[in-house]
Backbone bond lengths (Angstrom), bond angles and torsions (degrees), N, CA, C in turn:
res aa  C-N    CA-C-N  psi(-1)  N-CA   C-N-CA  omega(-1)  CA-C   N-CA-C  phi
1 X - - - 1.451 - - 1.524 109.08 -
2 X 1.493 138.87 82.09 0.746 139.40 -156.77 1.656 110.17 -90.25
3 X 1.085 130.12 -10.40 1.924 130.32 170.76 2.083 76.60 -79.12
4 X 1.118 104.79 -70.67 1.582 76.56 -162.73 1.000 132.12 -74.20
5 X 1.364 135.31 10.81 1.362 132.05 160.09 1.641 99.58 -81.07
6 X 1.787 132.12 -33.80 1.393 105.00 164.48 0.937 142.90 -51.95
7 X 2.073 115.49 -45.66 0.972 142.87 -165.57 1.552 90.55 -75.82
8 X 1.380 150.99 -44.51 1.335 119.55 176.38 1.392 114.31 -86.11
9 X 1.498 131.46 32.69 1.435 122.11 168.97 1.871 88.74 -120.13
10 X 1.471 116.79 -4.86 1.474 116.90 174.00 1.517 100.60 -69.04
11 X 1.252 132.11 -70.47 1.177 154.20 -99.99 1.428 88.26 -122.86
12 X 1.547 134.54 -27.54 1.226 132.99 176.75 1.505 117.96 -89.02
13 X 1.637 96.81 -41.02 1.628 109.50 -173.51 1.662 104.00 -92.19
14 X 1.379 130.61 -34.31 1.426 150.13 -162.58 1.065 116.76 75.49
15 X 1.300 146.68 178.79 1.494 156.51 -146.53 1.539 111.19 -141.81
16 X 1.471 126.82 93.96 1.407 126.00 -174.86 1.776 95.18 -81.76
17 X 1.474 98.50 116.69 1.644 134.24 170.37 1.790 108.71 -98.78
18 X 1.063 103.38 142.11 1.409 130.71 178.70 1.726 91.32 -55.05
19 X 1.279 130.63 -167.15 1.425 135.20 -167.78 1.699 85.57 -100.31
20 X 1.215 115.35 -48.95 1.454 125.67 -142.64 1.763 100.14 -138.71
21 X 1.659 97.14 56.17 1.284 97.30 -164.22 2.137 84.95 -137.71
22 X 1.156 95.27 115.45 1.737 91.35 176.04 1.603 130.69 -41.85
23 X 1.254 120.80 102.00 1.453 114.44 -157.69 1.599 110.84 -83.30
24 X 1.598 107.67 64.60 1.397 122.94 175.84 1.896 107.38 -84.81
25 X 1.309 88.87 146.49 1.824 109.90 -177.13 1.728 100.17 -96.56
26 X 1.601 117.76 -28.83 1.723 101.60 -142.42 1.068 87.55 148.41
27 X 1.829 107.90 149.73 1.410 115.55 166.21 1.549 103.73 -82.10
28 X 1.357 113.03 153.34 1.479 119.31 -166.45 1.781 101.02 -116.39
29 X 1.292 116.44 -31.43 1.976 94.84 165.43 1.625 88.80 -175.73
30 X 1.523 109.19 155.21 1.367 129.61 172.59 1.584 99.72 -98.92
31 X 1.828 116.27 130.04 1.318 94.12 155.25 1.487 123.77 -128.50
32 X 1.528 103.79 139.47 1.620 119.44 171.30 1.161 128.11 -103.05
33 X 1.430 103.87 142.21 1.126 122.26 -164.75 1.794 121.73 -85.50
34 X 1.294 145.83 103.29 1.254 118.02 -156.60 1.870 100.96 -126.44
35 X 1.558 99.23 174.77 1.489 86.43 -171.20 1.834 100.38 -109.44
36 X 1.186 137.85 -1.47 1.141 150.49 146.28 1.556 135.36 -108.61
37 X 1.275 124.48 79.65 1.106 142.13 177.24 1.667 107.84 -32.28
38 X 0.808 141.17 -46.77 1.508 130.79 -159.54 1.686 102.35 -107.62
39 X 1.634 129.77 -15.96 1.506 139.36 160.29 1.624 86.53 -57.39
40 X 1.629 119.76 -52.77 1.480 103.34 -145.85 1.428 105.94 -91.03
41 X 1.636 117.22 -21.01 1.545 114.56 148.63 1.455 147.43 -45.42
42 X 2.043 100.68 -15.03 1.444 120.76 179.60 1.585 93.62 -72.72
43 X 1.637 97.18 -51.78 1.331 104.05 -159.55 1.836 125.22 -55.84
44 X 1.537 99.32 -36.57 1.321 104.60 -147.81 1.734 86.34 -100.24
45 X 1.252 117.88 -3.02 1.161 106.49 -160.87 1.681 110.75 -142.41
46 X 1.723 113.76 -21.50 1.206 108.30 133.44 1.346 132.70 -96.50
47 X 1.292 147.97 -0.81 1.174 147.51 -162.08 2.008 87.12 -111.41
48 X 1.347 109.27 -54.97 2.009 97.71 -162.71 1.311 86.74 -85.90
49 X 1.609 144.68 -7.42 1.076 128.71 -171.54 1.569 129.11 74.14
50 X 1.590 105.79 6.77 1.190 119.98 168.02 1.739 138.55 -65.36
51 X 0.845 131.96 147.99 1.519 121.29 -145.54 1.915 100.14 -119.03
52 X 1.163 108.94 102.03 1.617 120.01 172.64 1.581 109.03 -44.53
53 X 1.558 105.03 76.80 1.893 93.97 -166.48 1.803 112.79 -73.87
54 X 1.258 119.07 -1.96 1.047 113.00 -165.23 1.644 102.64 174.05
55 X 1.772 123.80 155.37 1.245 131.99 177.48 1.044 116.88 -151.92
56 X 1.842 118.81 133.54 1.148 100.36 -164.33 1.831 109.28 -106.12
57 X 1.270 133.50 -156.45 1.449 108.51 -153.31 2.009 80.44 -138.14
58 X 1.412 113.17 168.69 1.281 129.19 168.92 1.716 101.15 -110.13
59 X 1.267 98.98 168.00 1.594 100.60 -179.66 1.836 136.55 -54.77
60 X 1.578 75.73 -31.07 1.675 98.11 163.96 1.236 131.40 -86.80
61 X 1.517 113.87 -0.95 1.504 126.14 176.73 1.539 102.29 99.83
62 X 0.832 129.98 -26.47 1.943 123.21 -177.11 1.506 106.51 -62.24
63 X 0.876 123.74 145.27 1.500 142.30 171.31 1.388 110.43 -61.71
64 X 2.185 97.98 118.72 1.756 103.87 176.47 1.587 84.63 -87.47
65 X 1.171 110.67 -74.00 2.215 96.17 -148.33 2.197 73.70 -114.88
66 X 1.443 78.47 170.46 1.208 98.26 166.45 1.631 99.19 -152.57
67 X 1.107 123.21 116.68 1.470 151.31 146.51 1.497 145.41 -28.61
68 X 0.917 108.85 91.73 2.005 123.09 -168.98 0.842 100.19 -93.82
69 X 1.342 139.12 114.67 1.255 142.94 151.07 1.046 131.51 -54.30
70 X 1.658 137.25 138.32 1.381 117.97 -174.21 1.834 98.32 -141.39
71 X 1.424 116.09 -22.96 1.401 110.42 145.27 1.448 92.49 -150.47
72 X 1.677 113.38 -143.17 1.548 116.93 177.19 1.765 113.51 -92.87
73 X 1.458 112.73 10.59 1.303 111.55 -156.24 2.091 82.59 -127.14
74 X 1.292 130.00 -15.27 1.284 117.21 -158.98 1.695 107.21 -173.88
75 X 1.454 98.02 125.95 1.763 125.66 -168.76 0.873 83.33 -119.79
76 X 1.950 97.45 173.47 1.320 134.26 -175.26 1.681 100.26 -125.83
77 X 1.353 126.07 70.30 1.810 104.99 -171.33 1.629 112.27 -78.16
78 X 1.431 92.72 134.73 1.602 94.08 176.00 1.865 89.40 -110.04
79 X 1.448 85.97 148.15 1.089 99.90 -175.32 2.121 107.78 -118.52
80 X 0.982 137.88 149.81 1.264 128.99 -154.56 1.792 94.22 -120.02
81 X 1.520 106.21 143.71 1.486 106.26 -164.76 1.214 110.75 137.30
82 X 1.384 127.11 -11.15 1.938 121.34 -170.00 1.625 96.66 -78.62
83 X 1.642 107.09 116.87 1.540 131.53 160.30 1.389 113.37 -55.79
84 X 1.469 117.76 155.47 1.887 109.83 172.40 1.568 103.60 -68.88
85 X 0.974 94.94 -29.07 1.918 92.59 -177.66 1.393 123.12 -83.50
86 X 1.559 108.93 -2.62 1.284 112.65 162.30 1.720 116.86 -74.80
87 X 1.589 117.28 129.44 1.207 120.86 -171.79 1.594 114.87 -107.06
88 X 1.504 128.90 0.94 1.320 118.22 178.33 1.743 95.36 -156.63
89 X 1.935 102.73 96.76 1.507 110.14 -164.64 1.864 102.74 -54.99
90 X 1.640 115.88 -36.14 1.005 105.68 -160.43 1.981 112.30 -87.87
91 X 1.419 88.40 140.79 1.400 106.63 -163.71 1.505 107.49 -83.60
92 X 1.425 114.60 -73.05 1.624 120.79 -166.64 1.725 105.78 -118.58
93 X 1.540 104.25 -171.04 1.332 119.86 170.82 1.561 70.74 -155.85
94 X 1.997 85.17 151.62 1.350 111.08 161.28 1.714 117.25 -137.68
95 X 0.865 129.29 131.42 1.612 141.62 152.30 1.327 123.07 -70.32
96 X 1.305 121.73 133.86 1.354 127.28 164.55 1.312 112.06 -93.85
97 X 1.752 104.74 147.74 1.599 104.95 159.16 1.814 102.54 -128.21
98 X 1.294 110.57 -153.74 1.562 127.75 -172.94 1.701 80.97 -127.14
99 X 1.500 122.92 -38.07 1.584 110.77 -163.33 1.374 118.93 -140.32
100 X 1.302 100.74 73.53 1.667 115.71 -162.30 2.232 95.51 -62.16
101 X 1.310 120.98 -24.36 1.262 98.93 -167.00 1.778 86.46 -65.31
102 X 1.315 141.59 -34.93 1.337 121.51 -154.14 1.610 115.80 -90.17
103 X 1.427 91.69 -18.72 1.444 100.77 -179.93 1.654 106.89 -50.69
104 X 2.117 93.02 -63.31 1.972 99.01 167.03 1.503 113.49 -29.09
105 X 1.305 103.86 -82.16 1.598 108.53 -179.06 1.548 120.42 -25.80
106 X 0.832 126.46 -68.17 1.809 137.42 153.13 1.473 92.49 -22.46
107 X 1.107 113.56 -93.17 1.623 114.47 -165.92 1.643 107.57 -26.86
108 X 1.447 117.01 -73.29 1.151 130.40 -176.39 1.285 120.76 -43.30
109 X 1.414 117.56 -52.08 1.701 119.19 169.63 1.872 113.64 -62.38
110 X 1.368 104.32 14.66 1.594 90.83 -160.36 1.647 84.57 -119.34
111 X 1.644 124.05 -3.96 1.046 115.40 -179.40 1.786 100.21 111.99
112 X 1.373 129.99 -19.23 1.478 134.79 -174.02 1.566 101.79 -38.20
113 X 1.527 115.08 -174.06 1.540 128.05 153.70 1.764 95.22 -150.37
114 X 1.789 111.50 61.95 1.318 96.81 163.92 1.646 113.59 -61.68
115 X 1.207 113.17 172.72 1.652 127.26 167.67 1.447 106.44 -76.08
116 X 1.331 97.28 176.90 2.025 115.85 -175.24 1.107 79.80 -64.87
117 X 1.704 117.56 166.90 1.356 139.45 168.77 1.393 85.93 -92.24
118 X 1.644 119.92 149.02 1.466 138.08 176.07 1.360 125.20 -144.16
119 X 1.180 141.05 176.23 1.247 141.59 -162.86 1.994 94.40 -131.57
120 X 1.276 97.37 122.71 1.902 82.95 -173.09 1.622 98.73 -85.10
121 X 1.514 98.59 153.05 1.675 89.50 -169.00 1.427 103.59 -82.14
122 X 1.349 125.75 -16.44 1.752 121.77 -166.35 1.867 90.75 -84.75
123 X 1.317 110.39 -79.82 1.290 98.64 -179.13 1.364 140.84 -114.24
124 X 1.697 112.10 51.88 1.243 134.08 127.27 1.827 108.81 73.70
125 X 1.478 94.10 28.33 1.199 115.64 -175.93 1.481 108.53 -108.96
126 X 2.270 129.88 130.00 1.276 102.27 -179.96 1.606 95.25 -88.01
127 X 1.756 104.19 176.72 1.271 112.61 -160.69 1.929 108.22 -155.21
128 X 0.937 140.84 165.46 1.549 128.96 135.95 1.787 86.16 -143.26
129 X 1.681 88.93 -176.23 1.208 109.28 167.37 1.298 122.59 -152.84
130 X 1.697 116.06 160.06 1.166 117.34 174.66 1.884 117.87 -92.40
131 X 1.157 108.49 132.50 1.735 101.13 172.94 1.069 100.12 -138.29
132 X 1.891 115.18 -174.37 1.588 133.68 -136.26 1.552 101.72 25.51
133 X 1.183 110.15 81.55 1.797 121.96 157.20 1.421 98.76 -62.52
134 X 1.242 106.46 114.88 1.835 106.85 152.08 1.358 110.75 -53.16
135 X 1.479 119.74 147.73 1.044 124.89 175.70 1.447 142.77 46.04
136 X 1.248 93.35 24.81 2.129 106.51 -174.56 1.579 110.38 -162.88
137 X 1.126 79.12 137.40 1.540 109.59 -179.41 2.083 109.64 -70.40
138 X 1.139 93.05 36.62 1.640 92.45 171.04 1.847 111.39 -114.30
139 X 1.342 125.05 146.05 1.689 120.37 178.37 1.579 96.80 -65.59
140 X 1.703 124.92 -41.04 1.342 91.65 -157.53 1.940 79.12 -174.92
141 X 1.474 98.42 173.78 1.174 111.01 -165.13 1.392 102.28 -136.02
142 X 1.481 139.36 118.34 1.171 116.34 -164.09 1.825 103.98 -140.14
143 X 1.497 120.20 162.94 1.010 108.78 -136.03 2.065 95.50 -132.26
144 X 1.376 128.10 83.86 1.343 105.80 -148.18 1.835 106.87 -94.18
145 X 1.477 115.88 170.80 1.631 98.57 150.65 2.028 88.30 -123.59
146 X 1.676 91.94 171.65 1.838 87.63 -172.16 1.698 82.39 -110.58
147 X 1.341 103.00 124.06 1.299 124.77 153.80 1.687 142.15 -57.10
148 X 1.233 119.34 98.43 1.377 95.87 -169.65 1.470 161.63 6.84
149 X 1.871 78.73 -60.94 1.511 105.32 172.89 1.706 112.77 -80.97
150 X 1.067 110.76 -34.95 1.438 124.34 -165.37 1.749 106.46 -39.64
151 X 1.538 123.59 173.35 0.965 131.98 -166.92 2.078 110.26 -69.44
152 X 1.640 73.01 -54.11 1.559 78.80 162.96 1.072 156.05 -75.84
153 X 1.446 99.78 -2.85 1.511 101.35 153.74 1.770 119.59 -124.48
154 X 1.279 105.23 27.10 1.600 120.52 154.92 1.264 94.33 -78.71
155 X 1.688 131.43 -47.70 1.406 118.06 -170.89 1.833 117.26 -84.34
156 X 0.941 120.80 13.99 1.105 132.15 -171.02 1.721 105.17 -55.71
157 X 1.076 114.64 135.66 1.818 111.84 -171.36 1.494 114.86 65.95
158 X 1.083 124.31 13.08 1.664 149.84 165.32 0.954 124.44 -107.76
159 X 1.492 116.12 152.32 1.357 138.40 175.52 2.220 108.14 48.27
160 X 1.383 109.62 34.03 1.322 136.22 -169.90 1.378 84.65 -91.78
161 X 1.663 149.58 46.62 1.790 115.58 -178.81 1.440 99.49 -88.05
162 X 1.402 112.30 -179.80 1.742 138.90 -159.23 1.806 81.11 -83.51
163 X 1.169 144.30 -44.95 1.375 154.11 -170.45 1.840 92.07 -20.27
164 X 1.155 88.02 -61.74 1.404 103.15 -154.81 1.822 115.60 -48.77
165 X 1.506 110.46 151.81 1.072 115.52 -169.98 1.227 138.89 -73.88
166 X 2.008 79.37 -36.48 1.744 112.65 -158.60 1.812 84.16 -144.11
167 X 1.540 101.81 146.49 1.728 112.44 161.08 1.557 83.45 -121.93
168 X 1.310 166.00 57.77 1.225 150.58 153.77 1.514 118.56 -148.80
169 X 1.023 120.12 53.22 1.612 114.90 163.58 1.706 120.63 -22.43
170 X 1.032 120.63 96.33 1.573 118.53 -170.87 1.290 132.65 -109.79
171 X 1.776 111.53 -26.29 1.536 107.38 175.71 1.449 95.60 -130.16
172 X 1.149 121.37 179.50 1.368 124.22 154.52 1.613 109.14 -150.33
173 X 1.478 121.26 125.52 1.579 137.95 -179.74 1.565 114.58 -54.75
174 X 1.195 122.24 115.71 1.061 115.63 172.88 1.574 122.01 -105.71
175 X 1.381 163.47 140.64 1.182 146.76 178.32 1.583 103.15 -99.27
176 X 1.639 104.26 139.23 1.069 98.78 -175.52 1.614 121.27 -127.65
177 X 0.943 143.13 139.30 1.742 132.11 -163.22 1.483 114.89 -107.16
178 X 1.471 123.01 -17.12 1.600 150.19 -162.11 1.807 96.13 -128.90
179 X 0.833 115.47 38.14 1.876 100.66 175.91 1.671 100.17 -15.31
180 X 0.926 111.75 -59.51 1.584 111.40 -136.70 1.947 94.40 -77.06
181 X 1.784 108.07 -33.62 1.175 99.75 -177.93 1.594 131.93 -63.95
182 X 1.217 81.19 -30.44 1.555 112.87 -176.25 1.667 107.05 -77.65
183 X 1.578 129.30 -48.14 1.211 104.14 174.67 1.792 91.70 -86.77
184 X 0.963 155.56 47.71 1.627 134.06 119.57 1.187 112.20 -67.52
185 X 1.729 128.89 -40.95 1.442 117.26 -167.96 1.285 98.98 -97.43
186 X 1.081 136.88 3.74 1.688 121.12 149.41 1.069 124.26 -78.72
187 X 1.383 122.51 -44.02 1.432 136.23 176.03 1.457 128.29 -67.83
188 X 1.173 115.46 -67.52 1.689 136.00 160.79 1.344 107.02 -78.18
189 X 1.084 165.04 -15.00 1.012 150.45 -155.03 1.786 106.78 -129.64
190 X 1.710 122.31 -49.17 0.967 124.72 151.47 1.449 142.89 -102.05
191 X 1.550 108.36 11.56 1.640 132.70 165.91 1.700 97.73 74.40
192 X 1.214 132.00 42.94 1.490 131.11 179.44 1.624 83.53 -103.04
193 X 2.107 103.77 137.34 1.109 108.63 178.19 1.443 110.78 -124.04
194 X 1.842 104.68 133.25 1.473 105.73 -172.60 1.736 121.08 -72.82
195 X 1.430 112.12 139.81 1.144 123.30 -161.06 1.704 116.49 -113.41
196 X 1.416 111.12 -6.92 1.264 132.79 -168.90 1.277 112.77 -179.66
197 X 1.344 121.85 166.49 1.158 163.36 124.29 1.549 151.71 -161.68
198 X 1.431 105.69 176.32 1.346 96.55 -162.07 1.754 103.38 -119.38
199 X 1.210 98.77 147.54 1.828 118.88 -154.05 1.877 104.12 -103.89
200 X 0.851 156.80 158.66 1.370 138.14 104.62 1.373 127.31 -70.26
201 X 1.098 109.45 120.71 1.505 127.87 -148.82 2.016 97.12 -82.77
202 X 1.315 117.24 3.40 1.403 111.82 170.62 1.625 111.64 -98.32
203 X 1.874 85.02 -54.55 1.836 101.51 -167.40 1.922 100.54 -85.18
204 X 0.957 109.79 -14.06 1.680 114.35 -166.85 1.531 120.58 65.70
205 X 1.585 98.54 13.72 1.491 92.66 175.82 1.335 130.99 -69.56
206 X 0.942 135.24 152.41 1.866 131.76 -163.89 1.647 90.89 -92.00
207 X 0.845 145.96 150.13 1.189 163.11 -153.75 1.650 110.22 -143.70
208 X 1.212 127.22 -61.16 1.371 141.77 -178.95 1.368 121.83 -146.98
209 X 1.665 108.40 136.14 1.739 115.77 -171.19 1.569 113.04 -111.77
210 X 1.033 115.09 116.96 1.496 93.09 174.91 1.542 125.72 -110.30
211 X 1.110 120.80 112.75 1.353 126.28 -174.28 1.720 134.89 -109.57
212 X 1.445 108.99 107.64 1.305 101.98 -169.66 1.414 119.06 -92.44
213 X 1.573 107.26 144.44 1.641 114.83 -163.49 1.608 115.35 -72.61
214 X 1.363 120.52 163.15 0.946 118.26 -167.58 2.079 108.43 -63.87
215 X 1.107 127.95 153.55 1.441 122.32 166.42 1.580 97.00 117.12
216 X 1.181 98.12 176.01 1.867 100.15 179.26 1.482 110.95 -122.65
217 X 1.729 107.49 74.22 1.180 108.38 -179.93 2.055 94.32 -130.22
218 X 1.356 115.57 -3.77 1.100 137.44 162.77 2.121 101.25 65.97
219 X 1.027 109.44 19.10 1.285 114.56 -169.26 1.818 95.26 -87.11
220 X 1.323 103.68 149.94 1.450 100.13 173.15 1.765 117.12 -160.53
221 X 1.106 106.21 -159.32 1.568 104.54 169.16 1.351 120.93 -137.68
222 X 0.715 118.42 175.66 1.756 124.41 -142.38 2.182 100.49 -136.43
223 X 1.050 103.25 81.11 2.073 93.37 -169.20 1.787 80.75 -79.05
224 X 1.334 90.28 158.62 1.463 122.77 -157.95 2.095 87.03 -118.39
225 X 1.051 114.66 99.63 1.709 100.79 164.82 1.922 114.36 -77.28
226 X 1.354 98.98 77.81 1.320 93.31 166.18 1.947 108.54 -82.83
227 X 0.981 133.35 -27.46 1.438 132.89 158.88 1.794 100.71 98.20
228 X 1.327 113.75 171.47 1.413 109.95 -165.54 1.373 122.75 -92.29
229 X 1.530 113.90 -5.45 1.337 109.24 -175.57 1.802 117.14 -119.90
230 X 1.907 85.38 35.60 1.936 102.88 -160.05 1.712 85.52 -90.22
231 X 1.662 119.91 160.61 0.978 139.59 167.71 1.397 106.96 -87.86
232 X 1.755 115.59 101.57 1.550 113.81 -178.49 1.527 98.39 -86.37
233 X 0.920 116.02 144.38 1.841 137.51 178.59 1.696 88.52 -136.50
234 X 1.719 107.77 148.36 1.181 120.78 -142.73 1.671 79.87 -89.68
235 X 1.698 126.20 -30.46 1.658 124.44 168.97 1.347 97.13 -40.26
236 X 1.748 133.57 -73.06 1.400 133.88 171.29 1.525 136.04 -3.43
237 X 1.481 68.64 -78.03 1.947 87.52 -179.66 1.161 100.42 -73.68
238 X 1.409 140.49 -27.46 1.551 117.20 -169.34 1.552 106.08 -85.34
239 X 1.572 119.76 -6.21 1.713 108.99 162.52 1.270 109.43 -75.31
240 X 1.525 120.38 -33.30 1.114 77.96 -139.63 1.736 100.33 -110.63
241 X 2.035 106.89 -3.01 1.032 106.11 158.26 1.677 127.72 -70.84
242 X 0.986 159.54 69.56 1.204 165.63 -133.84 1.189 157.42 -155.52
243 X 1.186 149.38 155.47 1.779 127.87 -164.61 1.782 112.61 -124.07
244 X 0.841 100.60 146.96 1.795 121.91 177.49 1.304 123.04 -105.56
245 X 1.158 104.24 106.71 1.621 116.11 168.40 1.410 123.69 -93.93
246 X 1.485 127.86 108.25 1.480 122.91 170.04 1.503 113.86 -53.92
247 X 1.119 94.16 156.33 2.113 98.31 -169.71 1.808 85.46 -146.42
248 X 1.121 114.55 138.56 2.030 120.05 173.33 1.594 106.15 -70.24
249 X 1.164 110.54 -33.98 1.847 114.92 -155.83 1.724 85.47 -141.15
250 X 1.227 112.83 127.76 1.605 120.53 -149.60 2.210 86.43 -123.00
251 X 1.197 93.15 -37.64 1.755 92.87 155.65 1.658 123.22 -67.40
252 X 1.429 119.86 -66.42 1.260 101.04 165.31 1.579 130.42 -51.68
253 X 0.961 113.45 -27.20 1.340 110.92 170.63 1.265 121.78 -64.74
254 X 1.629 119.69 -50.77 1.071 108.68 146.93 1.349 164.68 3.70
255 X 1.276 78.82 -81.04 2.174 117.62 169.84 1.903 95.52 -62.71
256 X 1.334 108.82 -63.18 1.050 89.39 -169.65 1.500 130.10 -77.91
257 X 1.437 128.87 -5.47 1.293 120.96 160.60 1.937 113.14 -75.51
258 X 0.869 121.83 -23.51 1.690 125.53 143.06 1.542 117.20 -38.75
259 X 1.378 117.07 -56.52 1.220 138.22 170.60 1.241 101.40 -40.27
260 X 1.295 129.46 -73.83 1.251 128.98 -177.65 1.470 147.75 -108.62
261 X 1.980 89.41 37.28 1.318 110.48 148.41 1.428 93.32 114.87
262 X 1.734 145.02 6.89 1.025 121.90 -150.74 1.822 77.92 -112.61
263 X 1.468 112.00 108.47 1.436 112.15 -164.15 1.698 110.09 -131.30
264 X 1.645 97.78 -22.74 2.209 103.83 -167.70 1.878 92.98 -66.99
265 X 1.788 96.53 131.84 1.224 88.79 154.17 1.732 132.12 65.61
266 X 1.773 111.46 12.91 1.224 137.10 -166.21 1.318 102.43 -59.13
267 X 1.141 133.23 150.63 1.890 113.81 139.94 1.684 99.79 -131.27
268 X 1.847 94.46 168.92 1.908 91.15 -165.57 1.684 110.94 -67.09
269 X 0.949 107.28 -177.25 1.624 110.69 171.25 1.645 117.05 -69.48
270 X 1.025 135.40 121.97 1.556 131.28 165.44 1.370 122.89 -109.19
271 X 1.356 100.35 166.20 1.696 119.92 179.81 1.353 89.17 -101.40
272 X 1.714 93.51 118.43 1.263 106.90 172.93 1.503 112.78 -111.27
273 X 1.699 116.86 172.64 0.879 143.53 170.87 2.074 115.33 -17.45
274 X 1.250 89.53 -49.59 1.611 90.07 -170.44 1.640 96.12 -95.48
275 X 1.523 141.78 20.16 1.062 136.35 135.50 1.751 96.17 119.10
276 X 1.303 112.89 5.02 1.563 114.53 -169.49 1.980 111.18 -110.47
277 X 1.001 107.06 141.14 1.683 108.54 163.53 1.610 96.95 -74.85
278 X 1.616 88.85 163.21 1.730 93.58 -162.80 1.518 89.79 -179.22
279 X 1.339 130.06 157.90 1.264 147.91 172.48 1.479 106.39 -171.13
280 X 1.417 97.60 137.57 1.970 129.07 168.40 1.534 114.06 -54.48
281 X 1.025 107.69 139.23 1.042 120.32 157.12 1.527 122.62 -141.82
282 X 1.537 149.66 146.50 1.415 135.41 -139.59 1.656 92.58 -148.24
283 X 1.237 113.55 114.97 1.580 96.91 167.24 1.500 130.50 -85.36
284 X 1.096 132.80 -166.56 1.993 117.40 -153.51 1.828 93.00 -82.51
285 X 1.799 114.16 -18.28 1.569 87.32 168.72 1.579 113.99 -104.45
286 X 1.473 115.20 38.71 1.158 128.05 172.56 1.851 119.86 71.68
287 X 1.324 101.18 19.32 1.741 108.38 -173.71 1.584 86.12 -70.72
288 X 1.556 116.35 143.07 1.495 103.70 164.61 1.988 111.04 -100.95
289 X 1.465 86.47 147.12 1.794 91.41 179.01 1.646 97.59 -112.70
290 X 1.918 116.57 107.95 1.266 96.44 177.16 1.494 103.30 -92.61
291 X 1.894 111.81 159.19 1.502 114.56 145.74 1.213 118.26 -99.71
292 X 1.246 105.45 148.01 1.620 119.29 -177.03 1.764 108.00 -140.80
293 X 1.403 105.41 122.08 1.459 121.03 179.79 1.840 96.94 -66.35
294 X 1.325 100.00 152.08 1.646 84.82 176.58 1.654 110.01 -91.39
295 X 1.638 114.31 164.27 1.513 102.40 177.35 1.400 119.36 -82.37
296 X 1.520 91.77 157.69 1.184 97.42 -166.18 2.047 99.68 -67.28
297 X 2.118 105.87 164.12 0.949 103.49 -158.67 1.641 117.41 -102.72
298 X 1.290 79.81 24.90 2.341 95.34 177.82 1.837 88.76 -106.82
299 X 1.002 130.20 -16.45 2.001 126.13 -171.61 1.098 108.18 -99.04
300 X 1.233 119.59 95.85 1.506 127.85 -168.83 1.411 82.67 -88.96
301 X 1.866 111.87 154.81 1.207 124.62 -157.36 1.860 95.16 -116.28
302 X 1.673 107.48 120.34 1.362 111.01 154.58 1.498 117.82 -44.63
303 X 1.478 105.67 142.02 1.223 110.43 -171.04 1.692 106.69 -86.81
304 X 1.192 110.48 -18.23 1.632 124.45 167.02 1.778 133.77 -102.47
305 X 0.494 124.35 49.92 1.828 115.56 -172.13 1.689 103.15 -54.85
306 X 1.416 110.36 134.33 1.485 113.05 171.35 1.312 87.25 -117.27
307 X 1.633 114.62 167.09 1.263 140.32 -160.41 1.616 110.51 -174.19
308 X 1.415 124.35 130.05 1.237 116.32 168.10 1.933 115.63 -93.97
């Protein structure tokens, strides 16, 4: 389990950050939106083997998020509510820190308009967030620390079973309509540094950015240039809005979501572009969850891949 063997040599030893350097650990959960709660419980929780550690409730008793675990530091919440006319199920990304007042501060001196820092009342976690993303098709970007009391770390050393596919949540897909706006406020604006991308080697269009966040948890996100005048179809947006799970053995993993039924419409695992095996997976409202084996550590990664 390699986030948590960092995260407890972070958290014991601490993490020397730049003055004005975002004091992020790791993304801490993607959330999706689905229109059948218990289809998307087969999925996320029999098919990746992920474990529903906890749910939190609305005033009337119906279920706000319900919670996938993917280690003790990072979920997947699906949240229940996606309309047919809704075209991009996934809602947010979140980041963790240890020191959300400085993270604000950072933001704010850089020109930001994060929100008040807050305490969420269901799971007791403080939080703010950033919204109107330039250039991307996401509601909001939000920024947590885990609170003692909070849900998530009552479950801490829980809901961990062998089921599971992935212990490392690592990228998350963003769609983007402004390339250029969007990597300013990742880049300049929140110091995330790009590590790749991918070209078409006829038209030179950039296709995909990948940018890793500030901290040494190497997790990042991936903007998708679908551009502003593209026809999103909810098939669309659900590639390319989306989350990544590392898996060690990208064949067994494989085999075993076969194993347990995840069979419509499969294709095999490939070596892709950025040098890694990797295979799709689609949940019942079509969000895709990819796995990706990590690369190996003699293949240093071009900073460009073209592709026609």
């Amino acid at each position: 389990m390699r986030l948590t063997a960092v995260v407890a040599v972070l958290l014991t030893a601490g993490v020397a950050y730049g003055e004005d350097e975002l004091p992020l650990l790791g993304l801490a959960h993607v959330g999706i939106r689905v229109s059948d709660l218990e289809r998307a419980r087969a999925f996320y929780s029999g098919a990746l083997g992920l474990e529903n550690a906890f749910t939190t409730r609305k005033d009337d008793g119906s279920v706000f998020v319900a919670y996938f675990k993917v280690n003790d530091h990072q979920y997947i919440e699906i949240f229940p509510g996606l309309r047919p006319e809704d075209t991009i199920p996934m809602t947010h990304i979140a980041m963790w820190t240890e020191d959300l007042e400085k993270t604000r501060a950072i933001m704010l001196r850089r020109g930001l308009q994060p929100t008040e820092i807050h305490t969420g009342p269901r799971d007791h976690n403080r939080s703010f967030t950033l919204r109107q993303l330039p250039g991307q098709n996401l509601v909001f970007l939000e920024f947590v620390q885990y609170m003692p009391e909070s849900l998530h770390m009552q479950s801490k050393g829980k809901a961990l079973g062998e089921r599971r596919l992935s212990t490392h949540l690592e990228h998350a897909g963003i769609i983007t309509t402004d390339l250029d706006a969007a990597l300013h406020f990742y880049v300049d604006r929140l110091g995330f540094k790009e590590t790749w991308r991918r070209v078409n080697g006829d038209t030179k269009h950039v296709a995909l950015i990948h940018l890793r966040m500030p901290g040494p948890s190497g997790d990042y996100v991936e903007l998708s240039n679908i551009g502003a005048n593209a026809t999103l179809t909810r098939t669309r947006a659900g590639g390319a809005a989306h989350c990544s799970l590392e898996v060690p053995d990208i064949k067994a993993a494989y085999q075993a979501t076969i194993d347990r039924g995840e069979t419509k419409d499969r294709k095999d695992p490939r070596f892709g572009l950025d040098l890694r095996w990797q295979f799709n997976l689609f949940d019942p409202d079509g969000t895709r969850v990819e796995l990706m084996q990590p690369r190996a550590k003699d293949t240093p990664l071009p900073p460009v891949a073209y592709a026609n």
